[in-house]
N, CA, C and O atoms as CSV, one atom per row, in Angstrom:
chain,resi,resn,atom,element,x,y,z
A,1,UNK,N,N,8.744,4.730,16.135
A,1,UNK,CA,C,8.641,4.688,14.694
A,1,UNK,C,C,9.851,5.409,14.103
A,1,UNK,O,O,10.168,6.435,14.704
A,2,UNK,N,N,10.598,5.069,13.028
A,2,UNK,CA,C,11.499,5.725,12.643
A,2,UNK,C,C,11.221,6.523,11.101
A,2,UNK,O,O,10.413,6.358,10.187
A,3,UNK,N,N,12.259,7.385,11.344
A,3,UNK,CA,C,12.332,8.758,10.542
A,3,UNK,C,C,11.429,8.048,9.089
A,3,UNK,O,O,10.441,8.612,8.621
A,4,UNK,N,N,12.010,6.699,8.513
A,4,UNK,CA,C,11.749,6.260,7.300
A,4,UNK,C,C,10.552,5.627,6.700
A,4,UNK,O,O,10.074,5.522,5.571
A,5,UNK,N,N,10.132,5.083,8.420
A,5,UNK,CA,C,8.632,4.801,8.533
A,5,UNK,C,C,7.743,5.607,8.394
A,5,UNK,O,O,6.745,5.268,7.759
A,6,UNK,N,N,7.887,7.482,9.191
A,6,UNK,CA,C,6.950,8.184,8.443
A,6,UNK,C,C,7.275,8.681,7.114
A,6,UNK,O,O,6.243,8.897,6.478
A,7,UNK,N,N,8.229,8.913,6.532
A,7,UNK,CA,C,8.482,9.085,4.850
A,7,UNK,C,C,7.751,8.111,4.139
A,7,UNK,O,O,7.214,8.405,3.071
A,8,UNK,N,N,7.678,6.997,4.616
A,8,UNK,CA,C,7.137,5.987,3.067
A,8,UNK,C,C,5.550,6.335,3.735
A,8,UNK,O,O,4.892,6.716,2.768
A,9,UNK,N,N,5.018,6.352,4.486
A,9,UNK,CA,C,3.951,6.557,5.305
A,9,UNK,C,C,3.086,8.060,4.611
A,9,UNK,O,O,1.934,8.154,4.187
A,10,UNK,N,N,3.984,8.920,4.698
A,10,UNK,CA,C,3.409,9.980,4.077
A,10,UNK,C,C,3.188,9.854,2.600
A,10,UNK,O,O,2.209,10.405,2.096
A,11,UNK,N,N,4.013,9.179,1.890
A,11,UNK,CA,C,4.406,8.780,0.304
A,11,UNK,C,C,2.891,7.712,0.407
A,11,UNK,O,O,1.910,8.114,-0.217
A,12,UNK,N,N,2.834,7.069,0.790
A,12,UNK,CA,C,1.365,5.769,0.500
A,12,UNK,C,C,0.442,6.537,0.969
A,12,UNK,O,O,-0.579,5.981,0.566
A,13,UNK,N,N,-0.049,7.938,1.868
A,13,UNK,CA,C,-1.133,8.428,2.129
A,13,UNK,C,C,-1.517,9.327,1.025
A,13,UNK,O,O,-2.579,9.496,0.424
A,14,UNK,N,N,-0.357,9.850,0.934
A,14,UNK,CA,C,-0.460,10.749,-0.672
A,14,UNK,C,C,-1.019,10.060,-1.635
A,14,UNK,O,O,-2.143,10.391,-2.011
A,15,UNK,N,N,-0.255,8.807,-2.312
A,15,UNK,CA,C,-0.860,7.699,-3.158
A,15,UNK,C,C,-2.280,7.487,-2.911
A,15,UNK,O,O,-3.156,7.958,-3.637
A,16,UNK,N,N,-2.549,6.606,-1.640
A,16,UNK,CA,C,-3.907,6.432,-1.258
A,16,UNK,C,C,-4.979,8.232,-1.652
A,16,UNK,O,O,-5.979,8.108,-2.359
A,17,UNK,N,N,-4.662,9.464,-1.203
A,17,UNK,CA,C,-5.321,10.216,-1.234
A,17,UNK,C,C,-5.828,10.463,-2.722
A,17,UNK,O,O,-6.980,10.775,-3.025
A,18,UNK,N,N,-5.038,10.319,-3.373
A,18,UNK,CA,C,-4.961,10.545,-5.123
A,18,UNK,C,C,-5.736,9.466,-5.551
A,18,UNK,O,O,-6.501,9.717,-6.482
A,19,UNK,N,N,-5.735,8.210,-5.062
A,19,UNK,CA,C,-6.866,7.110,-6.187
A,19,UNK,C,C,-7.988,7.191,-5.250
A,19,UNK,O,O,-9.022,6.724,-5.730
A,20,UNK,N,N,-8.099,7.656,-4.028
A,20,UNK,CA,C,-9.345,7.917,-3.888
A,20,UNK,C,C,-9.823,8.923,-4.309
A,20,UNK,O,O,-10.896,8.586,-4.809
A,21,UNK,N,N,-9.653,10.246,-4.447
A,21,UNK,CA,C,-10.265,11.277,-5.335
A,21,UNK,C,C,-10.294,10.750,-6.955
A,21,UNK,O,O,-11.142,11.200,-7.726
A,22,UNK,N,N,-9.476,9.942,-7.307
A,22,UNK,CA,C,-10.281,10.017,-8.345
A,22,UNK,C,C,-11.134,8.442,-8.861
A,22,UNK,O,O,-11.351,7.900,-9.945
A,23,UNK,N,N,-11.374,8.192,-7.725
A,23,UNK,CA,C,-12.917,7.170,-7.555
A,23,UNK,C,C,-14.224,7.679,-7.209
A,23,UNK,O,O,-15.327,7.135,-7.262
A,24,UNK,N,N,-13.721,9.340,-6.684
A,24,UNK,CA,C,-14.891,10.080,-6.372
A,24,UNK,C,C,-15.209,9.873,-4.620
A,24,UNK,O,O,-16.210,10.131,-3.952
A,25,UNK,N,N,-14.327,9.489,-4.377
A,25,UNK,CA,C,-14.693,9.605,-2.781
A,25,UNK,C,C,-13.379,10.737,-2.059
A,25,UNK,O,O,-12.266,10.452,-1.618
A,26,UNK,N,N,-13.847,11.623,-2.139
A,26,UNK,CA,C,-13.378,13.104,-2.036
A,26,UNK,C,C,-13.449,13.290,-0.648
A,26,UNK,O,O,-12.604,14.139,-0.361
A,27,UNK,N,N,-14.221,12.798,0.643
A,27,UNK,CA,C,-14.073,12.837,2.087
A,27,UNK,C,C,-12.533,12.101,2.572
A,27,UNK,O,O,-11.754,12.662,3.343
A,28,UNK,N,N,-12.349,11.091,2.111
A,28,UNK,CA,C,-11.547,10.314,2.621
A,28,UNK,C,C,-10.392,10.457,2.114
A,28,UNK,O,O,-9.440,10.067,2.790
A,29,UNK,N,N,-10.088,11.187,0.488
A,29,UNK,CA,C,-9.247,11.576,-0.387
A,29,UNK,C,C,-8.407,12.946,0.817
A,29,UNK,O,O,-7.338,13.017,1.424
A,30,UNK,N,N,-9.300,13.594,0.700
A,30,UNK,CA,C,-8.896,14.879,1.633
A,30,UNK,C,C,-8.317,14.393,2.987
A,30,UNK,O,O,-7.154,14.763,3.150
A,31,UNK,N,N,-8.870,13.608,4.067
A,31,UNK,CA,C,-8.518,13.504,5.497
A,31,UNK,C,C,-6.601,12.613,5.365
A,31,UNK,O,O,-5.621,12.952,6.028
A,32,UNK,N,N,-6.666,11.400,4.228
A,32,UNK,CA,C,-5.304,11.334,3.922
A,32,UNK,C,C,-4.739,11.924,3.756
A,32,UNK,O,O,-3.598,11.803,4.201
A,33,UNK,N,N,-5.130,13.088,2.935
A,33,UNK,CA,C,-3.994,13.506,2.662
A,33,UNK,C,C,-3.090,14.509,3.350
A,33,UNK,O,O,-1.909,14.753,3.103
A,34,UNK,N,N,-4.075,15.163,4.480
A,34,UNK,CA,C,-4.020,15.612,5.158
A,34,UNK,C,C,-3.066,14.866,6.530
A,34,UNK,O,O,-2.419,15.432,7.411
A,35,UNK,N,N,-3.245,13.720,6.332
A,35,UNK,CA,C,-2.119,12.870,7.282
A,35,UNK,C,C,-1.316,12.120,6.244
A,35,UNK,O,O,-0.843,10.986,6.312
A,36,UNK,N,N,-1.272,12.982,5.299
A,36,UNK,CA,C,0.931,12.737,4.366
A,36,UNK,C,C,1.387,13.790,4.581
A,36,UNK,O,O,2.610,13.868,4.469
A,37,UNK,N,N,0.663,14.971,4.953
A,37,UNK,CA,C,1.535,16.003,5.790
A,37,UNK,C,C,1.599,16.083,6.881
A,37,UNK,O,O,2.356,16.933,7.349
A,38,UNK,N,N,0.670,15.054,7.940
A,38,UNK,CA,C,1.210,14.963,9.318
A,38,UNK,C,C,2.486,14.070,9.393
A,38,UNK,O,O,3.393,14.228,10.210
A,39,UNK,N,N,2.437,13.207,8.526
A,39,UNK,CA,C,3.451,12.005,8.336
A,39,UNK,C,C,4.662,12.831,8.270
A,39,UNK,O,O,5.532,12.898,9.139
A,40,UNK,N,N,4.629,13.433,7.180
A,40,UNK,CA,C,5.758,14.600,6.671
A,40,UNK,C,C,6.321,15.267,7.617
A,40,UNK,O,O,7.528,15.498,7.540
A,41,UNK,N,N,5.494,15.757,8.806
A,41,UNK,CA,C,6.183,16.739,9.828
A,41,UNK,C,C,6.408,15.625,10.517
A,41,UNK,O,O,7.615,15.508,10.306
A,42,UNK,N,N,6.164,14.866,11.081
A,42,UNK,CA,C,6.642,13.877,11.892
A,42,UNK,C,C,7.786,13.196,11.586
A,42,UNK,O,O,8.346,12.501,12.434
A,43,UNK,N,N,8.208,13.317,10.449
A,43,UNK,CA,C,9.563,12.901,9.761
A,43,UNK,C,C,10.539,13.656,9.831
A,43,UNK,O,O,11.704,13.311,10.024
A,44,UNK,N,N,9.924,15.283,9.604
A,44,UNK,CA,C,11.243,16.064,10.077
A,44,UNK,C,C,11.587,16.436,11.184
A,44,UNK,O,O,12.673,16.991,11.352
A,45,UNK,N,N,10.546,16.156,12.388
A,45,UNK,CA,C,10.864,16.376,14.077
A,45,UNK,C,C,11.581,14.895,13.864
A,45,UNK,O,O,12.686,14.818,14.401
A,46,UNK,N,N,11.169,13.809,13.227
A,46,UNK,CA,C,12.176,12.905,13.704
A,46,UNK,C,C,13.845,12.913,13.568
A,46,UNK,O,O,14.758,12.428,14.237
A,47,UNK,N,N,13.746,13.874,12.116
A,47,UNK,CA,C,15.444,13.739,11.924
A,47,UNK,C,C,15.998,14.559,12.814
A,47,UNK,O,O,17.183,14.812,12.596
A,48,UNK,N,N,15.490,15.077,13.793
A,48,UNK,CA,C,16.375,15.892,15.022
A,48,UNK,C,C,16.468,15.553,15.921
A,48,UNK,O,O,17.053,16.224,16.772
A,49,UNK,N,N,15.852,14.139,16.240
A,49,UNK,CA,C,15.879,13.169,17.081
A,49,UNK,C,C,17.456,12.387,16.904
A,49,UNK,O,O,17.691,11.699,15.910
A,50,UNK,N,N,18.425,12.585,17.946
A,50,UNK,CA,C,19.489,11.699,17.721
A,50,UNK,C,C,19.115,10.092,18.137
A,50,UNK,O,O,18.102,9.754,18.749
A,51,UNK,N,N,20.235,9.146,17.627
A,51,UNK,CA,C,19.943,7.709,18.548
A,51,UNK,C,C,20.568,7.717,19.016
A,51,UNK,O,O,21.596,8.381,18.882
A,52,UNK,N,N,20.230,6.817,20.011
A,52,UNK,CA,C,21.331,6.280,21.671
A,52,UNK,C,C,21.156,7.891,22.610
A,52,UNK,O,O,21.779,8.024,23.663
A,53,UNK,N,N,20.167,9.129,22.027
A,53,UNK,CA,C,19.889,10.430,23.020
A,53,UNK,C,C,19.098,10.259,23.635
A,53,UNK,O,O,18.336,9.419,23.157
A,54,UNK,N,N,18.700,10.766,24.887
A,54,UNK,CA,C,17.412,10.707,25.578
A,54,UNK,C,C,17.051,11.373,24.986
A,54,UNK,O,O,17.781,12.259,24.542
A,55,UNK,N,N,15.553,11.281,24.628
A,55,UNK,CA,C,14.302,12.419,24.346
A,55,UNK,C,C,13.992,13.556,24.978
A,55,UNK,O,O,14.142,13.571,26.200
A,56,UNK,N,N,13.674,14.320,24.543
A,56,UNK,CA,C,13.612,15.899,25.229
A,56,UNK,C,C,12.053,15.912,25.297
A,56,UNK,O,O,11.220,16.017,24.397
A,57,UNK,N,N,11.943,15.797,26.423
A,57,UNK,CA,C,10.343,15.475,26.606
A,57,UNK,C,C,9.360,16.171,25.783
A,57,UNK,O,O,8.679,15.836,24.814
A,58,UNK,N,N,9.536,17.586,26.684
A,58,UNK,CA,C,8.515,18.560,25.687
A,58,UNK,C,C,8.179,18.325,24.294
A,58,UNK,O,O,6.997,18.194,23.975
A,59,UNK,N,N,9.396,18.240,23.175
A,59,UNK,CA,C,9.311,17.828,21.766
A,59,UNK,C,C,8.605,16.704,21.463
A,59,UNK,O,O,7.989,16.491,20.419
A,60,UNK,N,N,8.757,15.719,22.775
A,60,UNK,CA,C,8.171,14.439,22.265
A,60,UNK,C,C,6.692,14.326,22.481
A,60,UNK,O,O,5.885,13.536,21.992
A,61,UNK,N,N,6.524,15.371,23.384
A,61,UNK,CA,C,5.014,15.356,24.157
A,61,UNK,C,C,4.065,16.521,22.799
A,61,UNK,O,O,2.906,16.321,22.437
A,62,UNK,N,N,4.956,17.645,22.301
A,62,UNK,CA,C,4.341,18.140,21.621
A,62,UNK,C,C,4.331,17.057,19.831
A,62,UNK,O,O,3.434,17.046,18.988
A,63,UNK,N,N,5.018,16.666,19.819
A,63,UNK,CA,C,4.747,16.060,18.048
A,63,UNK,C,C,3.417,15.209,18.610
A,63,UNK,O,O,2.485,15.043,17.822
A,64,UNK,N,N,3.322,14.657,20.001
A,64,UNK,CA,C,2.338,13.440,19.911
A,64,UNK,C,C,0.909,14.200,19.655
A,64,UNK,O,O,0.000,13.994,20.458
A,65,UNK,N,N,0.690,15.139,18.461
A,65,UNK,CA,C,-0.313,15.631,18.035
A,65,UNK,C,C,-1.250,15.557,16.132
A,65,UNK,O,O,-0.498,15.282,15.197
A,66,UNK,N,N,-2.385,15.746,15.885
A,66,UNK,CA,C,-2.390,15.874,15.184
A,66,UNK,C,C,-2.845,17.103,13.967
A,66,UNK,O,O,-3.358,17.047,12.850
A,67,UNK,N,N,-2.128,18.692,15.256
A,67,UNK,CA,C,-2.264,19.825,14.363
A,67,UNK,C,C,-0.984,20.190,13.529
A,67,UNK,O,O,0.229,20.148,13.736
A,68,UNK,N,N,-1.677,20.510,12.648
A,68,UNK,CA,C,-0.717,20.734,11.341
A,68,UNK,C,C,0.515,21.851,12.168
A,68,UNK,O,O,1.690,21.694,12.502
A,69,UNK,N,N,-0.707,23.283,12.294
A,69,UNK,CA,C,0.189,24.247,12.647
A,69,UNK,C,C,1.147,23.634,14.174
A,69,UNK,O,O,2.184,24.247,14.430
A,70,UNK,N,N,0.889,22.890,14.758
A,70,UNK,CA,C,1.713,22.964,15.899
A,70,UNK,C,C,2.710,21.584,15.633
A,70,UNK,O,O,3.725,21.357,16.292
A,71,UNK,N,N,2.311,20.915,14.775
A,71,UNK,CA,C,3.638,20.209,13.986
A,71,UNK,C,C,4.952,20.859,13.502
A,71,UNK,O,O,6.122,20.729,13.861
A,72,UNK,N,N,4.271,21.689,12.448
A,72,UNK,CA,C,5.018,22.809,11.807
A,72,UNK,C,C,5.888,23.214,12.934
A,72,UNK,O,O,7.070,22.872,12.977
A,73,UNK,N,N,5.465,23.755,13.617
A,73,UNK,CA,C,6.288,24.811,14.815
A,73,UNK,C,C,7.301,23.812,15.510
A,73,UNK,O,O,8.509,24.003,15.647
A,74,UNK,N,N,6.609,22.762,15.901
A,74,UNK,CA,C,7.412,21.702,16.412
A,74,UNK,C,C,8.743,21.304,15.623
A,74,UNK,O,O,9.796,20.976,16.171
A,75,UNK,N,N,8.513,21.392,14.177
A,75,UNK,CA,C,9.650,20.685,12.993
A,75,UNK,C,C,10.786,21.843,12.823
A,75,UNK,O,O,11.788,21.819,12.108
A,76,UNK,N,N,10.387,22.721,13.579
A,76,UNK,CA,C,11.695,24.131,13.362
A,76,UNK,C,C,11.438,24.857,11.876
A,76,UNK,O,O,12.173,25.683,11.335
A,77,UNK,N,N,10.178,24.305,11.377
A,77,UNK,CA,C,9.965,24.910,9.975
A,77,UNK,C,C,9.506,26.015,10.013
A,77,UNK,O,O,9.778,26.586,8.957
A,78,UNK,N,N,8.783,26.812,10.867
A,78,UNK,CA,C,8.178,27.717,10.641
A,78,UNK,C,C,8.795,28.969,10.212
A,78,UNK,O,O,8.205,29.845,9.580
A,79,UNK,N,N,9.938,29.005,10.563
A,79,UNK,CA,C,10.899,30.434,9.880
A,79,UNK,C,C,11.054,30.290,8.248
A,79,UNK,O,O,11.124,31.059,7.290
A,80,UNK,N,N,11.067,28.881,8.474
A,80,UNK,CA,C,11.506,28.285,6.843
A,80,UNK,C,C,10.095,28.934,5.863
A,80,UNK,O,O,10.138,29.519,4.781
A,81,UNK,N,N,9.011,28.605,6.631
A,81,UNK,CA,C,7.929,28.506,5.945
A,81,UNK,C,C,7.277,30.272,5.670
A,81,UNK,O,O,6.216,30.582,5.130
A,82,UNK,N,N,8.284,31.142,6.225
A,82,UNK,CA,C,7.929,32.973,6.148
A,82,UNK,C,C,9.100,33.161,5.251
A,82,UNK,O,O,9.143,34.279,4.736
A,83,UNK,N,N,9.873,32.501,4.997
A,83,UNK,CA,C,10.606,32.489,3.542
A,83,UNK,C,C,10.785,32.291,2.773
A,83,UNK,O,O,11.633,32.666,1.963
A,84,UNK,N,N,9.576,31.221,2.773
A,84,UNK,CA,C,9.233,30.317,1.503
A,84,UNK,C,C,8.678,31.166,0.734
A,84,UNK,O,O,8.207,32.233,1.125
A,85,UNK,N,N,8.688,30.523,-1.146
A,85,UNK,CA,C,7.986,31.626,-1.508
A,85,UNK,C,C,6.580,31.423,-1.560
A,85,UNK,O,O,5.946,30.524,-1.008
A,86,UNK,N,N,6.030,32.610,-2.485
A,86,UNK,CA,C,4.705,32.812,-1.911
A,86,UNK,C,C,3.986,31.830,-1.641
A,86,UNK,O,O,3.534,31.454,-0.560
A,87,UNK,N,N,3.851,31.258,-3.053
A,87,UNK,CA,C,3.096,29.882,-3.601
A,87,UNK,C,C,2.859,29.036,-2.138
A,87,UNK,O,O,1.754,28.855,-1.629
A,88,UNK,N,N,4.188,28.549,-1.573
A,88,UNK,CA,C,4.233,27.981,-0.455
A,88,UNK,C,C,3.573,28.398,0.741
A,88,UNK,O,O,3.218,27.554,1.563
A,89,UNK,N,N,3.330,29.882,0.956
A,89,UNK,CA,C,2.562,30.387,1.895
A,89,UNK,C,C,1.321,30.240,1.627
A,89,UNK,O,O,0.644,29.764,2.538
A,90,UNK,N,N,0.633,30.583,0.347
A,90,UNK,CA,C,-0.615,30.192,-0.044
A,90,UNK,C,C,-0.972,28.975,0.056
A,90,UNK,O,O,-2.049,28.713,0.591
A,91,UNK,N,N,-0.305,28.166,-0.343
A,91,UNK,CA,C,-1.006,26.590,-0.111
A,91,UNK,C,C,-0.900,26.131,1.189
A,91,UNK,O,O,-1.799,25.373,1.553
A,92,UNK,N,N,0.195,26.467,2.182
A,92,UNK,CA,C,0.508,26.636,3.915
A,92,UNK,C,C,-1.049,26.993,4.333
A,92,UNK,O,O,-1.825,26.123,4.728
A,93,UNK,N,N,-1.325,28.069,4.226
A,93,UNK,CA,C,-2.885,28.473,4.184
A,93,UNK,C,C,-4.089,27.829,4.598
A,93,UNK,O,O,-4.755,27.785,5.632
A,94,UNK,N,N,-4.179,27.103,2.883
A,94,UNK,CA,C,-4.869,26.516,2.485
A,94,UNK,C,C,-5.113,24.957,3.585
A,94,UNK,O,O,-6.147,24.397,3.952
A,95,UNK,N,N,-3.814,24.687,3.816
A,95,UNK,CA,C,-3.363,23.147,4.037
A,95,UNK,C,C,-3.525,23.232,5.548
A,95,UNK,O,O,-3.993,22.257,6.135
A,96,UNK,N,N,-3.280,23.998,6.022
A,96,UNK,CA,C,-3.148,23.911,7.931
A,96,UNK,C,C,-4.150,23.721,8.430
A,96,UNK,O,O,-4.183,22.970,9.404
A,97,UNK,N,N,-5.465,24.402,7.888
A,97,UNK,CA,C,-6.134,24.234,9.068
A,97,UNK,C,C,-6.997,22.627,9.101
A,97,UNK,O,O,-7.798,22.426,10.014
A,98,UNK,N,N,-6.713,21.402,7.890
A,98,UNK,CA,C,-7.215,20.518,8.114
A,98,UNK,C,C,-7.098,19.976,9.924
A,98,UNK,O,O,-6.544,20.559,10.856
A,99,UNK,N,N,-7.750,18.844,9.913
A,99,UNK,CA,C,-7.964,18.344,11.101
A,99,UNK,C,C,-8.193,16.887,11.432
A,99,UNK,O,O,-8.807,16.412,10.476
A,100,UNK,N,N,-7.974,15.945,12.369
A,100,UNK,CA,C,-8.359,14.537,12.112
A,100,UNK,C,C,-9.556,14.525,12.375
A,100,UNK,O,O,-10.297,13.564,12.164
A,101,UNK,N,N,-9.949,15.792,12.958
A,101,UNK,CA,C,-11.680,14.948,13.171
A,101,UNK,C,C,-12.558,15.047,11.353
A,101,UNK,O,O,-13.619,14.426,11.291
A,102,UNK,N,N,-12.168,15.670,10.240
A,102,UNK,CA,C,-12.691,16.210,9.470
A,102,UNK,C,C,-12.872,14.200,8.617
A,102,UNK,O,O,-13.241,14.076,7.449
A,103,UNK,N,N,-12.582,13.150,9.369
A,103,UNK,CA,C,-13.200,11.742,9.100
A,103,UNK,C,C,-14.547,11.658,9.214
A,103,UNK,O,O,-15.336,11.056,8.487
A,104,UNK,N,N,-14.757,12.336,10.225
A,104,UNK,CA,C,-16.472,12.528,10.347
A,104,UNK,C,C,-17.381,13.354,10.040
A,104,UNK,O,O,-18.399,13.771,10.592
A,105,UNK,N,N,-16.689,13.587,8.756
A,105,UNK,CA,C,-17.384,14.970,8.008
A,105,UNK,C,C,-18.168,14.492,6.257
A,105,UNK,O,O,-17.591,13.703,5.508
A,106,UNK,N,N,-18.878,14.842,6.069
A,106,UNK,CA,C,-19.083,14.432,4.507
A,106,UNK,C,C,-19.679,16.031,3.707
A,106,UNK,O,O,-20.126,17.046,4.242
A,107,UNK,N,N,-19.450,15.702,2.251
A,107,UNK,CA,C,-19.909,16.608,1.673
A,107,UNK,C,C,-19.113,17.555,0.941
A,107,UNK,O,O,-19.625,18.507,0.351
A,108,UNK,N,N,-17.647,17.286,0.961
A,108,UNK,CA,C,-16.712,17.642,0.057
A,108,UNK,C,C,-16.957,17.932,-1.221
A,108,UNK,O,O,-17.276,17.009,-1.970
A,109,UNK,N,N,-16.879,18.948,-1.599
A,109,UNK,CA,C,-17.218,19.097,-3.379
A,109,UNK,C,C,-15.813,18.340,-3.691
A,109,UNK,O,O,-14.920,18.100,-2.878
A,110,UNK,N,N,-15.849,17.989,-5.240
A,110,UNK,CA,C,-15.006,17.304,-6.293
A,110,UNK,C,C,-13.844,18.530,-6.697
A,110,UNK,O,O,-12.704,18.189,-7.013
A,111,UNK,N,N,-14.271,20.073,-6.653
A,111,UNK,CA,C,-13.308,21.370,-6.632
A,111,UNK,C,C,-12.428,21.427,-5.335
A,111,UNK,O,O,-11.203,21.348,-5.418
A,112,UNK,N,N,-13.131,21.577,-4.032
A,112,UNK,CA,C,-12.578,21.640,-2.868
A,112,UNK,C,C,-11.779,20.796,-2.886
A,112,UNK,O,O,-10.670,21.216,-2.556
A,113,UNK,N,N,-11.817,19.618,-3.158
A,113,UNK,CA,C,-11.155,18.161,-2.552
A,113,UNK,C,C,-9.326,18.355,-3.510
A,113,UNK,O,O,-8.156,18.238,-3.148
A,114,UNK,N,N,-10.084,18.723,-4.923
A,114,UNK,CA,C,-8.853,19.167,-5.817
A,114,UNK,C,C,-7.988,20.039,-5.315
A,114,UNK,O,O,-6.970,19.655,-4.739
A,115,UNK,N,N,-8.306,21.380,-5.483
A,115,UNK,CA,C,-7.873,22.024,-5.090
A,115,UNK,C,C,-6.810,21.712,-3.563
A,115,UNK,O,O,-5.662,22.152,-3.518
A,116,UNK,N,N,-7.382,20.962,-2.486
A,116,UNK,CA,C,-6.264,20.725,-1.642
A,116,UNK,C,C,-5.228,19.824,-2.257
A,116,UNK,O,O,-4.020,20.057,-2.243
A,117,UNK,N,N,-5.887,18.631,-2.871
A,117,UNK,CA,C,-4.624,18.013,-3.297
A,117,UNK,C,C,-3.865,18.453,-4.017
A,117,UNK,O,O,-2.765,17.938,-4.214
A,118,UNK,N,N,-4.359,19.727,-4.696
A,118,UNK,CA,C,-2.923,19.853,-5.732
A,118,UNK,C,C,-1.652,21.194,-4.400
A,118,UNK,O,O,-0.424,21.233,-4.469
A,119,UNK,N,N,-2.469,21.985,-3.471
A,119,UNK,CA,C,-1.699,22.172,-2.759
A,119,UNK,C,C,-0.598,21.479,-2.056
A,119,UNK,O,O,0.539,21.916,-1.878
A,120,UNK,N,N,-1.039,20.443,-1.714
A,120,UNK,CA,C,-0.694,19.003,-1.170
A,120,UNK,C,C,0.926,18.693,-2.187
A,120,UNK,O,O,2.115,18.877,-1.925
A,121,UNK,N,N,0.198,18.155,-3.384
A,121,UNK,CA,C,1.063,17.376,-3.893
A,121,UNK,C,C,1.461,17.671,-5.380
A,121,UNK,O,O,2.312,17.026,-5.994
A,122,UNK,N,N,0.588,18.953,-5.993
A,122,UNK,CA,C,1.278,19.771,-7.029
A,122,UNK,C,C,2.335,20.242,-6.628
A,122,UNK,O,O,2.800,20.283,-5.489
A,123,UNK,N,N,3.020,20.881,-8.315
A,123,UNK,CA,C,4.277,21.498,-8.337
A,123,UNK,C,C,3.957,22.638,-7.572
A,123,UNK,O,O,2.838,23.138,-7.456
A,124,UNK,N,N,5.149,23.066,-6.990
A,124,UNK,CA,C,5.013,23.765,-5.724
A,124,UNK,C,C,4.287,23.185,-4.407
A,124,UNK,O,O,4.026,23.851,-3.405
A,125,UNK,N,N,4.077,22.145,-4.553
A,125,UNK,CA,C,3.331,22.167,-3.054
A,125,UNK,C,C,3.842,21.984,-1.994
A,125,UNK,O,O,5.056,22.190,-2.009
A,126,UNK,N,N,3.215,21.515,-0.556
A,126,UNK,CA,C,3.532,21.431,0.549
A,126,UNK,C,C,4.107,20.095,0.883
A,126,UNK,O,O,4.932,20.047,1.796
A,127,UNK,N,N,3.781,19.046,0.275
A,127,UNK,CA,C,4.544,17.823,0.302
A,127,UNK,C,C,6.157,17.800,-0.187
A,127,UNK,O,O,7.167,17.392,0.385
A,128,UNK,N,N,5.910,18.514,-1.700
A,128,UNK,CA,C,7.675,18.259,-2.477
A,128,UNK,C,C,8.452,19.478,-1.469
A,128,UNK,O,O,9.680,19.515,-1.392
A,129,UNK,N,N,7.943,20.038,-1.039
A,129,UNK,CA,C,8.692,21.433,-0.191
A,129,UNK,C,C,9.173,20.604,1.389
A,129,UNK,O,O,10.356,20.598,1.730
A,130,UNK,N,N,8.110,19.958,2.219
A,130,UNK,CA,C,8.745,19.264,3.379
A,130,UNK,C,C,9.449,18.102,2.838
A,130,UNK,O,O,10.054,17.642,3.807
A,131,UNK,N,N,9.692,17.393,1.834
A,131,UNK,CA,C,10.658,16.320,1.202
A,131,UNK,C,C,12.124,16.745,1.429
A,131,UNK,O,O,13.187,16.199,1.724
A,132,UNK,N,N,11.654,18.019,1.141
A,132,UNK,CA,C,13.174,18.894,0.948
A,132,UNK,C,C,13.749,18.947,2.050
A,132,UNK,O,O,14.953,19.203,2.063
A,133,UNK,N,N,13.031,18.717,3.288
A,133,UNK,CA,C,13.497,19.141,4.750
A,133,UNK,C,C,13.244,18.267,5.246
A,133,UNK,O,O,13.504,18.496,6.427
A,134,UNK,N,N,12.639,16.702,5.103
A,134,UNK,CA,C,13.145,15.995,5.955
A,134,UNK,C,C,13.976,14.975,6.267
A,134,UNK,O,O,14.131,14.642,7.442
């Protein structure tokens, strides 16, 4: 998959996450959106990917995941992300510990569900901040 495939990828999960919260389906709103920031890190381990390089296994074996925090670590962001400012650490927080299994979850309040997305994809958030880096 290339670098551009997960950028527009993360950009339509974001989209998708946003008209589903506000149709009121707040389970499925959340788990997207939560994979436009896996998309997102997967975009910036990709831009360190050269072409015509062999793959460096380990890197390739670790992105094939879907934890936030060990994305992060994987994307070389994490120094970035103890210098970020606060805002960014707070919503970092907030945003990591989603999960893919959280598809098989229901019961999201209409606050909770907000509240991540605007971490997500409000000013300051964790989306316009990895844009910047990948």
């Amino acid at each position: 998959m290339l670098r551009s495939d997960l950028q527009k990828l993360a950009m339509a999960r974001g989209a998708d996450a946003r008209a589903l919260f506000a149709a009121g389906r707040y389970d499925a709103a959340y788990y997207l959106a939560g994979l436009a920031v896996e998309c997102a890190l997967k975009a910036r381990i990709a831009r360190d990917v050269r072409r015509f390089t062999f793959p460096d296994r380990r890197l390739a074996e670790r992105a094939f995941t879907h934890d936030l925090k060990k994305l992060l670590d994987s994307a070389g962001l994490k120094s970035d992300l103890e210098n970020a400012p606060d805002v960014i650490q707070i919503r970092w927080d907030l945003v990591f510990n989603w999960s893919v299994d959280v598809r098989y979850k229901s019961g999201l309040s209409a606050d909770d569900c907000s509240r991540y997305l605007r971490a997500i994809f409000g000013p300051g958030g964790i989306l316009p901040w990895l844009k910047q880096r990948w």
